[in-house]
KOLKOLMI-934936 format. One record per residue (C-alpha): residue in one letter; x, y, z. Coordinates in steps of 0.001 Angstrom, whole numbers, plus 524288, in hexadecimal, padded with zeros to 5 digits. Layout:
KOLKOLMI-934936
AXYZ...
***
This chain:
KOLKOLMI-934936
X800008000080000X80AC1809BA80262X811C0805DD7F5E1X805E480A057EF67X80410818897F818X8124781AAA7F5AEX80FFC8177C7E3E1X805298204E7E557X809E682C0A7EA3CX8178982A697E25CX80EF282A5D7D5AAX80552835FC7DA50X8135E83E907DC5DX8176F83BFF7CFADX80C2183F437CA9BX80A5C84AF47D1ADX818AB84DE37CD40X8168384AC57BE74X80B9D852917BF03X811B385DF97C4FBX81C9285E197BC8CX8191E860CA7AEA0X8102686CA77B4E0X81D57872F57BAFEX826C686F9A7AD9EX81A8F877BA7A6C8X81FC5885817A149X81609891497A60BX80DA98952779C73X810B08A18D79624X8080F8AE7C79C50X8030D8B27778E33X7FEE28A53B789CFX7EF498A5E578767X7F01F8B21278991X7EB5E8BE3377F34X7F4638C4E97778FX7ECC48D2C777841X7EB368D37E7876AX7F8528CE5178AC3X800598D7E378336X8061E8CF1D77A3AX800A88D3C076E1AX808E58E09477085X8167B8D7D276E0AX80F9E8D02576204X812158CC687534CX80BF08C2E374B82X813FC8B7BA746D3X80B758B1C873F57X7FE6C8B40B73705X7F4B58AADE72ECAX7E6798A99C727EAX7DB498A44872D8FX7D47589D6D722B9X7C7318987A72157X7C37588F07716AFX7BA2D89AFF711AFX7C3968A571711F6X7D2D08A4B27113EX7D39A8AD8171AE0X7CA058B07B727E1X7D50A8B5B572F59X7E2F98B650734B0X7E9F68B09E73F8CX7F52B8B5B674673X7FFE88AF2874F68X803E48BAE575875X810CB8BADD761FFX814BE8C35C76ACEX823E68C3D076DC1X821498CAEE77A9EX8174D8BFA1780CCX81D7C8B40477993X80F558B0AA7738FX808818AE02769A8X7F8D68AE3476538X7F16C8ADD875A2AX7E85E8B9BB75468X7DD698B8957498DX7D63A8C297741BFX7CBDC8BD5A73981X7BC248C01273B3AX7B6BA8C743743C9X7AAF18BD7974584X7B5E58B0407469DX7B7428A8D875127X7C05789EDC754A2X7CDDF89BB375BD1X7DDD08A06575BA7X7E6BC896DB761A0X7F56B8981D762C3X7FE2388D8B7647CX80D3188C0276A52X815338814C76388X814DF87C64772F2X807B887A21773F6X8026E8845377928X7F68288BA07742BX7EC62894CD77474X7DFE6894D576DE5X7D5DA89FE176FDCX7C6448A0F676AD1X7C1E88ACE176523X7B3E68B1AA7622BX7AE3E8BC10755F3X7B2648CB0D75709X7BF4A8D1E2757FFX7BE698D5D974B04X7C5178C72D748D0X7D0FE8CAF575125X7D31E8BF9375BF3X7E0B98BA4176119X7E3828B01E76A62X7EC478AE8C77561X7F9F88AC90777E3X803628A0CE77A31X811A88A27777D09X81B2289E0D77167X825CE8A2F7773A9X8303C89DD876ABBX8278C8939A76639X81EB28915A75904X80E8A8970775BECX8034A896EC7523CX7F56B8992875204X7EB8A896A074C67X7DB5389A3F749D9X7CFA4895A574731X7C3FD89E8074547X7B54589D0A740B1X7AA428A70D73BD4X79C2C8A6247393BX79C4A897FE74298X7A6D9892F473A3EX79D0588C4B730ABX7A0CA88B2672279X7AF7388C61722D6X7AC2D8986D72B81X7BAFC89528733FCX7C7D58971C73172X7D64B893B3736F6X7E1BA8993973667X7EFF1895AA73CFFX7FC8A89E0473E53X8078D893CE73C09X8107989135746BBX819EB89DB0748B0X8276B89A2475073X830048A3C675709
***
C-alpha cells in the first residue's frame, strides 16, 4: 500500500512539474499584439510594405488590401478599402503562428483595418475576405498580400 502512495505522488509532481514548465519557457506576449494600430500610436511610425486586389469573380477588382508595419511598434496589420456597404474579415499572420483576425461590419466609407501582431524580423501577411448585398451571386471577394520578410 505504501509503494503505491509513494508512485502516486512521484507521478502527480511530475506532472505538476511538466505542466509548469512549458508555461515558464513561454516568451511574453508582445504589448501591441491584438491591439489597434490607430489608438496605439503606431500608425504614426507606419509604411506599407505591401499592397494587392481584392477580386470578385464579377469584378476584377472590389478593393485593395494593404499589409501595414510600423518600425517603431515592431507590428504589423492589415487595412482594406473596398465598399462602403462590405462586410467581412482582415487577418494577419506571423510566419510563427501567430495571428489576428478581426470582423468588420458596412460603413466607413469601406475603410477598416485590423489589429496588430509583432513580426519583428520575421515574414507577415494578410489577408481578406469581404461580402456585399448577403454575398449571393458571386457578391464576395478575397484578396491576400503575399508574405513580406524583413
Amino acid at each position: 500500500m505504501k509503494l503505491r502512495v509513494v508512485a502516486t505522488t512521484v507521478s502527480a509532481m511530475a506532472a505538476v512539474a511538466l505542466a509548469v514548465a512549458p508555461a515558464n519557457a513561454q516568451a511574453k506576449p508582445h504589448p501591441y499584439d491584438h491591439q489597434d494600430p490607430a489608438k496605439s500610436g503606431c500608425w504614426n511610425s507606419a509604411k506599407v510594405v505591401r499592397t494587392a486586389d481584392i477580386k470578385s469573380r464579377l469584378e476584377p477588382t472590389v478593393g485593395t488590401i494593404k499589409l501595414w508595419w510600423s518600425f517603431k511598434c515592431k507590428t504589423n496589420w492589415v487595412e482594406i478599402r473596398t465598399a462602403a456597404s462590405a462586410t467581412g474579415s482582415i487577418s494577419v499572420y506571423a510566419k510563427d503562428g501567430r495571428s489576428d483576425t478581426y470582423r468588420f461590419s458596412k460603413g466607413n466609407k469601406g475603410q477598416h483595418w485590423g489589429n496588430m501582431i509583432e513580426a519583428d524580423n520575421m515574414c507577415a501577411w494578410g489577408s481578406a475576405s469581404i461580402q456585399w448585398h448577403g454575398g449571393r451571386g458571386g457578391q464576395n471577394g478575397q484578396g491576400t498580400t503575399g508574405k513580406a520578410c524583413k
